[in-house]
C-alpha positions, 0 to 999 in steps of 0.5 A: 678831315671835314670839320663842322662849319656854324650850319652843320653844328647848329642844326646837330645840336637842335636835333638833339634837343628836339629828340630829348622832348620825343623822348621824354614824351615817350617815357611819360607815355604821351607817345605810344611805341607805333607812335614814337618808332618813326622819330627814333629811327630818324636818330639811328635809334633801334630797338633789338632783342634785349634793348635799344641800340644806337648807330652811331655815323662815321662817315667815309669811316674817318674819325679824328682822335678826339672823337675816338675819345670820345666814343670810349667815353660813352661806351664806358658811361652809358653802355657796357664798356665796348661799342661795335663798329660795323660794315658800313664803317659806323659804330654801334651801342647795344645797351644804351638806355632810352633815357640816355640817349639824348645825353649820348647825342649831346656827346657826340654832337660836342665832337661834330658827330650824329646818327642821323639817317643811320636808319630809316628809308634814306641815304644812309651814311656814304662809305669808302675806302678806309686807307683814301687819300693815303693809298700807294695806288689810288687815283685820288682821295674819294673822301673829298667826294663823299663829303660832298655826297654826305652834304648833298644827301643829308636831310635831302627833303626829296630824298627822306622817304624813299621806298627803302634805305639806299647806300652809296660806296666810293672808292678812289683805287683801281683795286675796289677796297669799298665794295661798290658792286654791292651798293645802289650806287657805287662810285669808281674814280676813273681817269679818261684818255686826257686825264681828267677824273671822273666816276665809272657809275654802277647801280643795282647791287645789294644784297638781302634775299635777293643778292645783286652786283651793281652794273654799270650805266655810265663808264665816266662821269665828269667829276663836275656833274656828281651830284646832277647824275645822282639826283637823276638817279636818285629821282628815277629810284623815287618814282618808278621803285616799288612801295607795296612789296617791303622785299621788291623795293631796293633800286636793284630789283628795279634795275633788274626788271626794268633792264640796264640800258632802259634804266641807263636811258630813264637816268640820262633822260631825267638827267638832261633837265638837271645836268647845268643845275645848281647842282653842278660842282664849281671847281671852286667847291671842289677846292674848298672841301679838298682843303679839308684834306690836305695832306699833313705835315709830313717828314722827308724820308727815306722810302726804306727803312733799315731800323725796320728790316733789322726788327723784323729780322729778329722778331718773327711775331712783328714781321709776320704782323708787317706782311700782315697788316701793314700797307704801303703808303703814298708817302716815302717812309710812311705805312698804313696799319691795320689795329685788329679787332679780331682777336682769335676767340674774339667778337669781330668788330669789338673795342672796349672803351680802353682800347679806343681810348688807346688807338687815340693816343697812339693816332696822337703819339705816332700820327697826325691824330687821325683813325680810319673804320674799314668795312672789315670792321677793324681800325687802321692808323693811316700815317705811321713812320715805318721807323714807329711800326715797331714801337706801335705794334709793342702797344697795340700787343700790350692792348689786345689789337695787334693779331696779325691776321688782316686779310685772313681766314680769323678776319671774320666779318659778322653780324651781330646775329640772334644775340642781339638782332630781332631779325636774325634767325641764328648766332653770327658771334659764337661761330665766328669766335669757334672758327677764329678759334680753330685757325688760331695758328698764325703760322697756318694762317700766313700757309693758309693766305688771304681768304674771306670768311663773312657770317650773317646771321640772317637773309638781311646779308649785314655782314655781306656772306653773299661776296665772301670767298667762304660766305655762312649763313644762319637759318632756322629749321624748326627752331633749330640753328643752321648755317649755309655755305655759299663759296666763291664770293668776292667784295673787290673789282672783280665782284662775284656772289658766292655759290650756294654749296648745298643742304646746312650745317648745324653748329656742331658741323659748320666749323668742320666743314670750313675746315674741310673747304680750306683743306681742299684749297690747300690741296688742288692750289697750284702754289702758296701765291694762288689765292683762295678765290683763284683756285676756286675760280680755277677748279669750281665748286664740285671738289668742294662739294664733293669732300663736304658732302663725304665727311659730313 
């Protein structure tokens, strides 16, 4: 993985000192609230229901063991023991104190980490998919290129006020783990008709009030002019994206109006000044930050493993986690595990300071000290033995991480929602846990199949409903709490916004009603192989509606 080099670590650690002066001038109140807001987002400082929170970066959701230590260690000094990882593969703190957080700055910074731009109308932090440079399928490792993307954007002095946050995704499989249809920018690697890799570029997606998917303005891009085609877009973005409407000013409403190939023409014709600039990658550079991520030193092995089959056949909870939550590996004898934070009746995306603490030995023991943040706010271990998976799922059952569940209906993505968030106007976490709670059987969970079930507590769309199969959204309606239910949504290559089923669900109702949309699929799928999405692909909202609307 990247580490710091002497510039990086200087500028963190001046970063750090100068927030410790703003805050100590807004305790003293040298500095009003209006006054000290701007700085305090800059530093991924935000101010919610109860307290302050602070946004912690991960890019491209990649940490080493160190740093994992590390963030248990301030989960269990400064905030209440657990800290929550997030859609855009970063780690939230709900309870820091604001004098704390110089100090919890400082901490991070000791590990090579920050939560600058983590807020604030900028380039936030790149993401990617979690199992990059390890996949059985990909093209090539993206986190190559999101470093050279996190480089290029940091502190970009064009780039620091933009009319509003902008997110770049980039995924290096043909089979889209990263959500890029839903970014401003989103990057598939590619290879052309003689091989060489390049970038399919899509802009315009988002989420919100407004859900977009990202087109695509050019189908390949050398590798080599990455960062000229960003800039182009990104200076595109800059001077023609609205400033006097806060709900018009995401680059996906400026692609919609403007119209994709206008819009393709002004990038490519801003791109022509910029194209042979300094900002064209040598492949020397590209070799540089590739040794970054070199492959580790991996054992010979047997691409099957017999230990393994005879431990699945004689324990059916361990198997079931293996079909579950255990990915092929590019690496004979190697797989990818998925450590759960969703536990049945637990908050997704939850790790108290203990159990990262034991995910980092066991990247230590196990692996090559390295631990992955997906989108679906869980951990992987990237590079197990799969004569170890059996040894590493007794640990993570001992510590509460091993439900095998990944890719199914209690994977639930969600946000925060109204028990924390100032924005939300209903609970994510209480609906989550009740419907986890509800498909608490595994077995009927492995009948049941891959199906997605986000819940966002607000039109802001953080926890992505808008491209779930089974989206929820919380509404108020007179001070009372309700959830919409949108179906159809998809977050992979084949990209789709859900279908808005019709009038809400309040709390007592909305657990029922998935349930009721789960019964429907399990009745007119043409077999246990067809997935959720297919079956609604295949037959369309009307049973749906129709066996919601009759029940409820």
């Amino acid at each position: 993985m990247y580490r710091y080099d002497e510039f990086d670590q200087t500028f963190v650690t001046q970063r750090v000192e100068q927030f410790r002066e703003q805050v100590a001038r807004r305790i003293s109140g040298e500095l009003s609230e209006d006054e000290f807001k701007p700085l305090r987002l800059m530093n991924g400082l935000y101010l919610q229901l109860h307290a302050y929170m602070l946004r912690v970066a991960i890019p491209y959701g990649t940490l080493s063991s160190r740093q994992l230590r590390q963030l248990g260690y301030i989960a269990r000094k400064y905030d209440r023991g657990y800290g929550h990882f997030t859609t855009r593969q970063n780690i939230q703190f709900n309870w820091p104190t604001l004098g704390d957080t110089p100090d919890i700055l400082a901490d991070l910074a000791a590990v090579e980490m920050h939560a600058i731009q983590t807020s604030g109308n900028c380039i936030r932090n790149t993401t990617a998919d979690a199992t990059a440079g390890v996949a059985a399928d990909e093209i090539a490792d993206s986190r190559v290129y999101c470093e050279i993307i996190r480089q290029w954007s940091t502190l970009h002095p064009e780039f620091s006020f933009l009319p509003r946050k902008f997110k770049v995704a980039v995924t290096g499989a043909p089979g889209d783990r990263a959500v890029t249809a839903a970014h401003d920018i989103g990057l598939r690697m590619v290879r052309n008709d003689i091989g060489e890799i390049g970038f399919e570029v899509l802009v315009g997606g988002g989420q919100g009030r407004t859900p977009i998917l990202a087109v695509t303005i050019r189908e390949f891009l050398p590798a080599e002019h990455l960062l000229s085609y960003l800039e182009a877009v990104l200076r595109v973005y800059n001077q023609l994206g609205r400033r006097d409407n806060i709900y018009k000013a995401r680059i996906k409403i400026l692609v919609r109006e403007t119209g994709t190939e206008e819009f393709a023409r002004l990038v490519e014709e801003e791109w022509v000044h910029i194209r042979d600039s300094e900002l064209k990658l040598p492949e020397d550079e590209i070799a540089r930050i590739h040794a970054y991520f070199a492959p580790p030193a991996y054992e010979v092995l047997d691409a099957t493993c017999p230990e393994l089959d005879v431990q699945r056949a004689g324990n059916r909870a361990f198997d079931a986690w293996v079909r579950s939550n255990v990915e092929a590996h590019k690496q004979p004898g190697y797989a990818i595990a998925t450590v759960s934070l969703k536990p049945h009746g637990g908050i997704p995306g939850d790790a108290s300071a203990e159990q990262m603490e034991r995910v980092a030995d066991l990247a230590d023991r196990y692996g090559f000290g390295e631990v992955r943040v997906s989108y679906k706010q869980n951990l992987l271990l990237p590079d197990l033995r799969q004569r170890d998976l059996f040894a590493v799922w007794q640990e993570l059952t001992s510590a509460g991480l091993a439900t095998a569940n990944s890719h199914k209906l209690s994977d639930i993505i969600a946000c925060p929602g109204l028990d924390y968030c100032n924005l939300a106007n209903a609970r994510s976490i209480p609906i989550a846990q009740m419907i986890s709670t509800r498909f608490a059987d595994l077995e009927r969970e492995q009948e049941i199949g891959n199906v997605t079930v986000n819940i966002s507590g607000c039109i802001n769309a953080c926890a992505h409903h808008h491209v779930a199969n089974i989206g929820i959204l919380g509404v108020d309606k007179k001070g009372k709490e309700f959830y919409q239910v949108t179906l159809g949504g998809a977050a992979d290559q084949n990209a789709a916004i859900g279908d808005i089923v019709g009038p809400a669900f309040d709390e007592d109702q909305i657990v029922g009603a998935v349930e009721t949309v789960v019964d429907v699929y399990l009745e007119k799928r043409t077999g246990s192989d067809e997935p959720f999405i297919d079956t609604y692909r295949r037959i369309g909202i009307k049973p749906f509606k129709e066996k919601l609307y009759a029940t409820h």
